[in-house]
N, C-alpha and C positions, 0 to 999 in steps of 0.2 A: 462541536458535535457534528458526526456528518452519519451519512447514511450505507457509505461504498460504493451507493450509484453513480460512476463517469461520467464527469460534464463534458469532458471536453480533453484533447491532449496539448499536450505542451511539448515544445523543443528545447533541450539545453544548450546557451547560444556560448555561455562561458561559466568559469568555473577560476573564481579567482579566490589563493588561498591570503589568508590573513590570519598570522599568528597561526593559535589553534582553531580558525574557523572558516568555513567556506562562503564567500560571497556565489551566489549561484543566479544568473542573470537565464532569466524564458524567457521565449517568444509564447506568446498563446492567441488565440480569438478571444478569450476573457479578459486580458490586460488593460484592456480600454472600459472594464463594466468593473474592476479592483477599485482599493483605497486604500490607503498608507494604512499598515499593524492591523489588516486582515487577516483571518488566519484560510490557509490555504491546504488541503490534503495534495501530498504530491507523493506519487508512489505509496500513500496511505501515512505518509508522514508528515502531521500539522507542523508550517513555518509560516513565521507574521514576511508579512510584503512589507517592505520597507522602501522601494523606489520605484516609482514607473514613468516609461516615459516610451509613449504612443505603442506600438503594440508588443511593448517586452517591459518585461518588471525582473522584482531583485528581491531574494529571500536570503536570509542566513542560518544555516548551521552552524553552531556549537558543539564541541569536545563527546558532550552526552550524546548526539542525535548520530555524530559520527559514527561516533564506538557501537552503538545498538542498531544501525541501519546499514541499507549497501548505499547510502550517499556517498561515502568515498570510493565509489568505483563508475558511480556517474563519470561519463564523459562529454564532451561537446560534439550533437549532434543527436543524443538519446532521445528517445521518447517517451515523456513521463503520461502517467495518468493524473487526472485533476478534478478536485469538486470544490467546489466552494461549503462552508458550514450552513448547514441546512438551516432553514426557517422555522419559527415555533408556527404551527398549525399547519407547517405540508405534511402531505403522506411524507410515510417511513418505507420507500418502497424497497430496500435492504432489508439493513439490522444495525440497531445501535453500533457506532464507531468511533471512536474517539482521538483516532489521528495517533495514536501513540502508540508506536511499534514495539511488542513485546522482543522479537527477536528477528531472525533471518531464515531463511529455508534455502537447500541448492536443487533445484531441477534436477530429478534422477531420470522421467521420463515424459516424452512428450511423445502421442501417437495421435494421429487424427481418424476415427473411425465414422465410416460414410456421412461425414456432415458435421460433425461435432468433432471437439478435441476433447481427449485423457491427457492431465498432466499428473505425473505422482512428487511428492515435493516431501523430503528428510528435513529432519531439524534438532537441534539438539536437546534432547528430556531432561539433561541435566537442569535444565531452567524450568521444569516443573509444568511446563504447559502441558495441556492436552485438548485432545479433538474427539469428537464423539460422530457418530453417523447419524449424517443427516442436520446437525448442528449447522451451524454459521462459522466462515472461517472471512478474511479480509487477508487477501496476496495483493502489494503493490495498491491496498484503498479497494482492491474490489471486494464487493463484499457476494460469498462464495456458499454453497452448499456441500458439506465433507461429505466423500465418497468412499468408502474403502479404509476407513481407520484403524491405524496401527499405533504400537505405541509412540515410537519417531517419527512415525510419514504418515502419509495421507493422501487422497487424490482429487480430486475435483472433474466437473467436466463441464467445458463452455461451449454455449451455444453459438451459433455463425454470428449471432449479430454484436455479442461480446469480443470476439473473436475478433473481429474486423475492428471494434471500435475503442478497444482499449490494447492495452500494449503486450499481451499476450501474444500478439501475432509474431514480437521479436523473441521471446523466450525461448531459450533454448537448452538443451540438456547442459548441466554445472554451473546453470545464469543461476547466480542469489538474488533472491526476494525477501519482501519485507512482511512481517506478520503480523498479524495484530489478531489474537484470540477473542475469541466471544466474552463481553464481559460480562453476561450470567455466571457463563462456565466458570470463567478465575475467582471470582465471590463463590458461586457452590466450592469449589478445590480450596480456595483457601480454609472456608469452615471445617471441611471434613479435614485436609490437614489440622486445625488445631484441637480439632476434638481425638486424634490419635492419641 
């Protein structure tokens, strides 16, 4: 369970394919505070650590996390966003999140107005999701307040210190992002779909 709130960024140092899976080697300032089959939000996508050695560690992707995220378009030298799974009695200074990417979004726009940024971000309905105004939204683990809700898109806007400190600053119009809907919202959608 994590919160959305950025610990900290990560660099991808390598990306070694195996079979159907990715061996995915960071650098971080965390690597040295990890443990082997920790679970780690990366770009809001929970993966267990499974090696580390001094200050770069080793995650794996599988076939599923592939197909449902942009981890196959990671490259070497990106910069991921990173939290570790929060503790039972901190604050919730987000919103519930659970590491588990419902789908992808593409950057349609990104404007920065006097100090703040607008990004508007499409995604596909046919997967049922939705966003409401003023809800919680988690792009890349951050976890986000919707602006502007449509039925496909939606907007957001970040403040300078989100800005600077998480990976938003490289985003850019037709980057894919990783989503993870509010899980209130998917329980209410789910009920009301079966009471149809």
């Amino acid at each position: 369970m994590f919160t959305g709130i950025i610990e900290t960024l990560g660099t991808v140092k390598e990306i070694i394919k195996d079979q159907e899976n990715l061996h995915i080697k960071i650098t971080s300032n965390l690597a040295d505070k990890l443990k082997i089959d920790q679970s780690v939000a990366h770009n809001g996508i929970c993966l267990t650590v499974v090696d580390i050695k001094e200050n770069e560690y080793t995650v794996t992707a599988i076939k599923e996390t592939i197909n449902k995220t942009n981890i196959g378009t990671w490259k070497k030298n990106n910069t991921i966003n990173l939290e570790r799974a929060m503790k039972l009695g901190d604050r919730l200074d987000g919103h519930i999140v659970q590491g588990h990417v419902d789908q992808i979004a593409t950057c349609i726009n990104k404007s920065e107005e006097k100090g703040s940024w607008h990004f508007t971000f499409q995604y596909d309905e046919k997967l049922n999701n939705i966003t409401i105004e003023k809800g919680s939204i988690t792009i890349n683990g951050t976890s986000l307040t919707v602006v502007n809700s449509k039925k496909n898109e939606f907007s957001v806007a970040i403040i300078p210190y989100t800005y600077k400190n998480t990976n938003f600053n490289n985003i850019k119009t037709k980057d894919i992002v990783n989503l993870e809907f509010d899980v209130i919202g998917k329980y209410v959608k789910r009920i009301h779909d079966l009471q149809k």
